[in-house]
N, C-alpha and C positions, 0 to 999 in steps of 0.2 A: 123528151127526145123521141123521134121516130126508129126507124128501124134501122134506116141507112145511116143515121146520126149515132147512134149505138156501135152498130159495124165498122165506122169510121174511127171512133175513138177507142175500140178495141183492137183495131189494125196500127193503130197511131203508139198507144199502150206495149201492144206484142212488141213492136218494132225496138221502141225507146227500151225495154224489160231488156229484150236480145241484146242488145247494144252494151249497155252497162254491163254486163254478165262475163262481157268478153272486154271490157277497158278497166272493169273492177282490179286495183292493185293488192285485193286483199285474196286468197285464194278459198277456191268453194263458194264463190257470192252466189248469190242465188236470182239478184238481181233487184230491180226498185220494188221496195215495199211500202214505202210514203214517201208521196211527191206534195211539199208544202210550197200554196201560194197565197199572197193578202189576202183570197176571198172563198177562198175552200182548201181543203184536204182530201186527197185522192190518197186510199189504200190497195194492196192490191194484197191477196193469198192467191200462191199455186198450188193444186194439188201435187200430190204424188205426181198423177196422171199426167201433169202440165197443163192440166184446165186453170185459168184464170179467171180469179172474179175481184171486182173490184166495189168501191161504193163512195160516191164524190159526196162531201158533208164538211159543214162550216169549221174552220181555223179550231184546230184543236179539241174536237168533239174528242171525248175519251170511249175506250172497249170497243173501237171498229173493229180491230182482229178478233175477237171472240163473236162479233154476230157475222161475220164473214163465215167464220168457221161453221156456225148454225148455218148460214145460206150454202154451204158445201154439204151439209148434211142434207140438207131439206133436197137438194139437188139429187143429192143416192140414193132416197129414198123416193121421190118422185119423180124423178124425169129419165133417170139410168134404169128404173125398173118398170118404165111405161113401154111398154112395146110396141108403140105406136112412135117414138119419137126416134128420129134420125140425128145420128151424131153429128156434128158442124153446124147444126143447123136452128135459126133463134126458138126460145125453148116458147111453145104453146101448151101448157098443161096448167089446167084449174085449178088443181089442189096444191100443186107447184106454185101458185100464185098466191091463192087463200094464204097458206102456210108460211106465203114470206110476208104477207104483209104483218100478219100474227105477229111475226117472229120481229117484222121491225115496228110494229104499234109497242109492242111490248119493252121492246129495245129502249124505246124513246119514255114512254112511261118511268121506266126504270131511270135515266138521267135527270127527267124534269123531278124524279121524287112525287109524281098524281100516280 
């Protein structure tokens, strides 16, 4: 996906998360945290903060919340403490990138059992 295709489905994301949040009949919901369809699974963490991050992956992959939670981490450790990058704005950092694919080569590794 491009940039606008990212922003789009995170504006689509916000929207739908808001929504539930305030129709949820159970009280304190926090809002969607897996949306399952035939061809993928979309999870979604918020931080504290209200940042959202999410990660689209085939019917029933298991441990998305815990690399989610690494990609929040890798997040506070490289891109909140770059001084260079502006809040709202899509994240351009290196090491930010290196460290998430690490984090999901690794991730995948650890499922397939190589």
């Amino acid at each position: 996906m491009d940039t606008n295709d990212s922003l789009r489905v995170a504006s689509l994301w916000h929207s739908m998360h808001a929504i539930s949040q305030q129709l949820s009949p159970t009280t304190g919901c926090s809002g969607i945290e897996l949306l399952e369809a035939d061809t993928f699974d979309l999870h979604c963490f918020q931080s504290l903060t209200g940042t959202k991050f999410f990660v689209v992956c085939e019917p029933g992959t298991q441990h998305m919340e815990a690399l989610l939670k690494v990609v929040y981490e890798l997040y506070t450790d490289y891109v909140l403490k770059n001084p260079f990058y502006e809040m709202e704005m899509p994240i351009r950092c290196e090491l930010f990138d290196i460290n998430l694919t690490q984090a999901v080569q690794k991730d995948r590794v650890a499922l397939l059992g190589r």
